[in-house]
C-alpha positions as CSV (number, residue, x, y, z in Angstrom):
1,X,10.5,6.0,38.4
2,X,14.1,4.7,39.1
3,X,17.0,4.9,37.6
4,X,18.1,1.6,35.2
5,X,20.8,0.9,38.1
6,X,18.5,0.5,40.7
7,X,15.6,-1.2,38.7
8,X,18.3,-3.9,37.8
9,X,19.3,-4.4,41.3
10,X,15.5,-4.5,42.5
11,X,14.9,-7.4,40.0
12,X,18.0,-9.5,41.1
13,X,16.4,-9.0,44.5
14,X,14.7,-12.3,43.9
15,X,16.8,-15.2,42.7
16,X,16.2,-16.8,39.0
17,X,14.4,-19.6,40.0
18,X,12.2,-17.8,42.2
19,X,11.7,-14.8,39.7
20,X,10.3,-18.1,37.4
21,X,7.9,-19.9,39.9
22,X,6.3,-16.4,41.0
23,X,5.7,-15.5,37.1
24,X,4.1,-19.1,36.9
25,X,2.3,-19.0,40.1
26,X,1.1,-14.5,39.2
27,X,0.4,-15.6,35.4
28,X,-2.5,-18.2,36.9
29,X,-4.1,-15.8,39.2
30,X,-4.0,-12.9,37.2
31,X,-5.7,-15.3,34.4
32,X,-8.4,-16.2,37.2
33,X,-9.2,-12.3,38.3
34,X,-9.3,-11.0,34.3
35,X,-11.8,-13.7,33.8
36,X,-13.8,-11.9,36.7
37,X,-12.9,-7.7,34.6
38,X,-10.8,-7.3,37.3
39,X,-7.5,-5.6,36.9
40,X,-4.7,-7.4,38.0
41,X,-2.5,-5.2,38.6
42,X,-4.9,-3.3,41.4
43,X,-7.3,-5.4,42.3
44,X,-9.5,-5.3,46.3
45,X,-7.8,-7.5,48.5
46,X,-10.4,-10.0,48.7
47,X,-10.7,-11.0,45.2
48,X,-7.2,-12.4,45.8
49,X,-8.4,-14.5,48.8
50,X,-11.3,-15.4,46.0
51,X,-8.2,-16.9,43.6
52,X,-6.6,-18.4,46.7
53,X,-9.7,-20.5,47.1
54,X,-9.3,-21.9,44.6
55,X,-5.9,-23.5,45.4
56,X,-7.3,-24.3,48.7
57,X,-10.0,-26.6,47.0
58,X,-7.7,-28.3,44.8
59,X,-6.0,-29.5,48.1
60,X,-3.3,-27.3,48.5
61,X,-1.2,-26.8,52.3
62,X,-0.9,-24.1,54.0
63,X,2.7,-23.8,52.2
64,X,1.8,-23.5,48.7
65,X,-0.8,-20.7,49.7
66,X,1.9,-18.9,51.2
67,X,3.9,-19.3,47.4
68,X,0.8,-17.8,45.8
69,X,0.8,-14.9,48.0
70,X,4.4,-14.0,47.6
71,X,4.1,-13.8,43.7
72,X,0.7,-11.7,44.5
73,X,3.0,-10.0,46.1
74,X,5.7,-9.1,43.9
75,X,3.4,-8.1,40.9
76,X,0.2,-6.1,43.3
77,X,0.4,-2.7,43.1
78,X,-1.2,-1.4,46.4
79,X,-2.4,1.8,47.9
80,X,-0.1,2.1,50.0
81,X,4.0,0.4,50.9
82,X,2.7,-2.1,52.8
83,X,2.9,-6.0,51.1
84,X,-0.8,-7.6,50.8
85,X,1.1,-10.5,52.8
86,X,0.5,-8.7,56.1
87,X,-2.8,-7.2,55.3
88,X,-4.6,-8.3,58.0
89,X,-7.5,-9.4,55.3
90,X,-5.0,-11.9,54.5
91,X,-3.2,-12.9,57.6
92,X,-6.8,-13.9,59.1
93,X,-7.2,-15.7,55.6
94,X,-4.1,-17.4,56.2
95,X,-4.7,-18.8,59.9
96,X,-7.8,-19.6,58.5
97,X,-6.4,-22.3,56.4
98,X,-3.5,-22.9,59.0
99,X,-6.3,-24.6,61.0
100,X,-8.4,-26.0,58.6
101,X,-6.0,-28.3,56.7
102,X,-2.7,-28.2,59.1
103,X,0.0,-29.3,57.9
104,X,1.0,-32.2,60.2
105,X,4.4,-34.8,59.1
106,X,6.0,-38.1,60.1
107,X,8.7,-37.3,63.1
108,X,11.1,-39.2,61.5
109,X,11.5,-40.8,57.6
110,X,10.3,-44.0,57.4
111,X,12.8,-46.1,55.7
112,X,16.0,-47.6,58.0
113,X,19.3,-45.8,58.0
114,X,21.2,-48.5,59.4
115,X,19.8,-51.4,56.9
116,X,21.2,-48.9,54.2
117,X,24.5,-48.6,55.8
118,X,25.1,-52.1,56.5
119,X,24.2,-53.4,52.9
120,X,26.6,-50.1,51.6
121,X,29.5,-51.4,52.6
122,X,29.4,-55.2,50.8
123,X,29.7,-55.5,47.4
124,X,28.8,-54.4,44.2
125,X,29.3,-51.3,45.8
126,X,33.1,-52.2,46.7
127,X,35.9,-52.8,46.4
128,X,35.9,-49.1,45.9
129,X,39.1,-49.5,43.0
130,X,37.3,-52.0,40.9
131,X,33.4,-51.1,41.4
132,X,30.9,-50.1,38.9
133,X,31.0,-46.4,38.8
134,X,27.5,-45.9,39.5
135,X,28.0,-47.8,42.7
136,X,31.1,-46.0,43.5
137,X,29.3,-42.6,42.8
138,X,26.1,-44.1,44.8
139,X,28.5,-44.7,48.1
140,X,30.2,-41.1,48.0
141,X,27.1,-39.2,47.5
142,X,24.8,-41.2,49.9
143,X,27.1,-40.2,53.4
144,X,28.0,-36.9,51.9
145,X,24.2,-36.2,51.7
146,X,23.6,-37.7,55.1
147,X,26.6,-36.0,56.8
148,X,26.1,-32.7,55.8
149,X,22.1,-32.1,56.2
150,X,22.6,-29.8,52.9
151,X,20.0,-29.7,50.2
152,X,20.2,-31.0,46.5
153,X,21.3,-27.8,45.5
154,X,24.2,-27.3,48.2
155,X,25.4,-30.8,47.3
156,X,25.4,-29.7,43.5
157,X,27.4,-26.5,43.9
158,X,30.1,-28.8,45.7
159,X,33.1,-28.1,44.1
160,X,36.2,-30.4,43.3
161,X,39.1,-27.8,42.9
162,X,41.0,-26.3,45.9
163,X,40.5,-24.2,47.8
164,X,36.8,-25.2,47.5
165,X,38.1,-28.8,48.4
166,X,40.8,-29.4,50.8
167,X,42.3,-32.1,52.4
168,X,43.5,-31.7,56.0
169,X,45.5,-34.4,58.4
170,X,42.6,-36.3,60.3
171,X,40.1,-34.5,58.2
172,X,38.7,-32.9,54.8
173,X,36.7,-29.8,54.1
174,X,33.8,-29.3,51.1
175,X,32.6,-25.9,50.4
176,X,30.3,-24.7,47.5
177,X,31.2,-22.9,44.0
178,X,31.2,-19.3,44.8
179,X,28.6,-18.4,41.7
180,X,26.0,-20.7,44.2
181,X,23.8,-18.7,45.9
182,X,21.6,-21.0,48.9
183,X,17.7,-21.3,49.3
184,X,17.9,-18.8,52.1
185,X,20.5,-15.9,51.0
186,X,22.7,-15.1,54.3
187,X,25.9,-14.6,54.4
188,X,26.7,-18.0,57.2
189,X,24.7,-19.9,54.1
190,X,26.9,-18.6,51.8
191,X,30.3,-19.2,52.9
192,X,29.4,-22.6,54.7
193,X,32.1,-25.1,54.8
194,X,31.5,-28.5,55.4
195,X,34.0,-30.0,57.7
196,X,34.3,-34.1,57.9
197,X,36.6,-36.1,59.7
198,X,38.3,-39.3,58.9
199,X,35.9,-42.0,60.5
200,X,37.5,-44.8,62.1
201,X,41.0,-44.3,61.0
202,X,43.1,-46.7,63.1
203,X,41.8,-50.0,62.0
204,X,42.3,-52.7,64.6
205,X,39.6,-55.2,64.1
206,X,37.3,-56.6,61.9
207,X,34.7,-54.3,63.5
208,X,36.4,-51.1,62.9
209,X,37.5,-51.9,59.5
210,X,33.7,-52.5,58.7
211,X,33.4,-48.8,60.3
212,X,36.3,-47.4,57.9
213,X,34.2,-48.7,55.0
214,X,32.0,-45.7,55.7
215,X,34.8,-43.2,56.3
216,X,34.1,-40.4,53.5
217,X,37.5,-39.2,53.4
218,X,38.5,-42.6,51.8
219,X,35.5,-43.0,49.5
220,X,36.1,-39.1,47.9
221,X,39.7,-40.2,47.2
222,X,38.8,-43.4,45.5
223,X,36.0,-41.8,43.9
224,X,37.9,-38.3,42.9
225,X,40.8,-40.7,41.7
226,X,38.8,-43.2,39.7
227,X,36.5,-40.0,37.7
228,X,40.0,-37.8,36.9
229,X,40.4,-39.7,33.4
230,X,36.7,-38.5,32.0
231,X,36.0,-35.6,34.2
232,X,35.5,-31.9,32.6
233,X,33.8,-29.9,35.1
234,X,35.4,-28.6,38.2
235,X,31.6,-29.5,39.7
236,X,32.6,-32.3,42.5
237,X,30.1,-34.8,41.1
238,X,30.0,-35.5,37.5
239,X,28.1,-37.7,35.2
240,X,28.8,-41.6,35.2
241,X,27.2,-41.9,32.0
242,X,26.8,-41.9,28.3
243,X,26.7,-39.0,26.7
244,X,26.8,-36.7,29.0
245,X,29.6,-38.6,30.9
246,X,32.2,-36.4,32.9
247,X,29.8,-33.2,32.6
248,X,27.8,-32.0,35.4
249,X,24.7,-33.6,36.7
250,X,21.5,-31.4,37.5
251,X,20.2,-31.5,40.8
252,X,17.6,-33.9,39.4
253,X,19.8,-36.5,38.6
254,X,21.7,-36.0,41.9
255,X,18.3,-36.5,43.9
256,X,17.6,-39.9,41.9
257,X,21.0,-41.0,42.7
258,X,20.0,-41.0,45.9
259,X,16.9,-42.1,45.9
260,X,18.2,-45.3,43.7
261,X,20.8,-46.2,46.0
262,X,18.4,-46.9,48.4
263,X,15.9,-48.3,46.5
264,X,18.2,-50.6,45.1
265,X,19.9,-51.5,48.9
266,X,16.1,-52.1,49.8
267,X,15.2,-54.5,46.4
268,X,18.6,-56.5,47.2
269,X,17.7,-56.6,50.9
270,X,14.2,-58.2,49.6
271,X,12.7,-55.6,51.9
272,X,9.9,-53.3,50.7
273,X,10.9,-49.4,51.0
274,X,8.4,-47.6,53.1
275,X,5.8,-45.6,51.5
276,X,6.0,-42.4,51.0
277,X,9.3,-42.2,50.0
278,X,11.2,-38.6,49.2
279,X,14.6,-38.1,48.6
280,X,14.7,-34.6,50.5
281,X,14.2,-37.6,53.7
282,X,18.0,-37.8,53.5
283,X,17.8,-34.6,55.3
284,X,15.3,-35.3,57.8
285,X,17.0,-38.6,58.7
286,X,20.5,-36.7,58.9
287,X,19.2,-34.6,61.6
288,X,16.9,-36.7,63.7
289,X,20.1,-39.9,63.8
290,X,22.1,-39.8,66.7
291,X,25.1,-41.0,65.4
C-alpha cells in the first residue's frame, strides 16, 4: 500500500472536474456489470465492451466511448500494470466503432463572422462610455474570445490585476489566475500569455475609425473603467447583473454571453442564425478566419 503522501498526490493526478465525470461515468457501468453478479472492481475485459454497447446504442461517438473507458480505467483493477485502454480487446473494440459511426464535422461554423462584426460596432453596443453594460460586456468578450482561440475556461481564469493584466505601448497582454489549471495540463498551457495589439491605432479615415471600433485594447479600458465602481473580484469579467452583480461569472454564463451576442446581432440583422449553433464555434471560427 502507499504511504498517505503519495496516495494524496495519486488522486490530484486527475483534476476535480475530471475526478467528478469519471465517478458519474464508473458509477453507471459498474451499476450495469452488478446487475450481471459481476464484480466491478475485476471484471473480464469483455464484459466492459458488453457496458460500452450499451452507450454505443444509445447513439453515442466515438468520443464519449473513449470518456467511458478512461473512468473504467481509473477504477479497474487488472492482472497486470497495463491500462484496459490499450488492451488490444479494446483497441479493436474501439476502431470498431471508429468506423462504424465516424465522427465526421462541418469545416468551418456556420454562422458569418463578418455580419457579427459589422453590426458590433453600431449602436446599442456603443458609444462604449454610455452603453448598456451588457452590451459593453457583450463587445469585450466577443473579440477577446475570437482573438485568443482559448476555451470558456481560459477566458474565465482571465485575470484583471497586474501582472496578470498589463498594458504595454502599441499593445496589451491577458494571462490567467495562477490557481487555473487548463484542459490539457502542460506547462506552455499553463503559463500562456495572451498578447494583443492595438488594432488600427492611427485613425485617418472614416474607414479606419470603423476598424478602431474593433480594437480590444480600447474596448478593455472602457469596459475595465466603466465595471471599477461595482466590481469585487479580481476575475477580469464580472457579473452585469442583479444580485450577483460585480461577482464572478461561471463559465456558463460566460458561454451564453456569447452565444447571446450573436444571437441577438443575428435577430436585429432579421437574419436566421444557422443551425446548429454552439458557442465553443467561437473557437473554430477563430482559427479557420484569415484575418
Amino acid at each position: 500500500m502507499f504511504c498517505c503522501p503519495v496516495h494524496r498526490i495519486l488522486i490530484t493526478s486527475h483534476k476535480q472536474s475530471i475526478q467528478k465525470l469519471y465517478r458519474s461515468k464508473w458509477k453507471r457501468i459498474a451499476i450495469w456489470i452488478q446487475q450481471h453478479n459481476i464484480d466491478p472492481f475485476t471484471p473480464p475485459v469483455h464484459s466492459f465492451s458488453n457496458s460500452l454497447l450499451i452507450f454505443f446504442g444509445s447513439g453515442a461517438v466515438i468520443s464519449t466511448i473513449k470518456v467511458q473507458l478512461a473512468a473504467i480505467s481509473v477504477f479497474h483493477i487488472g492482472n497486470d500494470t497495463l491500462s484496459i485502454i490499450i488492451n488490444k480487446l479494446c483497441k479493436t473494440f474501439l476502431n470498431g466503432i471508429l468506423l462504424l459511426r465516424s465522427p465526421h464535422k462541418d469545416p468551418s461554423p456556420r454562422w458569418d463572422l463578418n455580419l457579427v462584426l459589422h453590426f458590433i460596432v453600431q449602436p446599442p453596443f456603443k458609444p462604449a462610455a454610455t452603453c448598456d453594460i451588457k452590451f459593453l460586456s457583450w463587445k469585450t468578450i466577443f473579440p477577446v474570445a475570437i482573438t485568443s482561440a482559448r476555451r470558456i475556461s481560459g477566458i474565465q481564469a482571465l485575470s484583471s490585476l497586474p501582472p496578470y493584466l498589463t498594458f504595454h505601448k502599441g499593445r496589451f497582454s491577458l494571462h490567467t489566475n495562477p490557481s487555473f489549471l487548463p484542459k490539457v495540463v502542460l506547462e506552455a498551457n499553463i503559463n500562456h500569455i495572451i498578447n494583443l495589439s492595438v488594432f488600427c491605432p492611427n485613425v485617418t479615415n472614416k474607414g479606419e475609425y470603423i476598424l478602431h471600433l474593433l480594437d480590444i485594447h480600447r474596448q478593455l479600458c472602457f469596459y475595465l473603467h466603466r465595471v471599477k465602481e461595482f466590481r469585487k473580484a479580481d476575475q477580469l469579467f464580472i457579473s452585469f447583473s442583479s444580485p450577483r452583480k460585480g461577482q464572478p461569472v461561471s463559465k456558463v454564463t460566460l458561454a451564453k454571453w456569447l452565444s447571446d451576442c450573436i444571437s441577438f446581432i443575428y435577430n436585429r440583422q432579421g437574419v436566421v442564425l444557422p443551425r446548429p449553433f454552439w458557442t465553443h464555434s467561437t473557437r473554430a471560427m477563430a482559427t479557420s478566419t484569415v484575418f
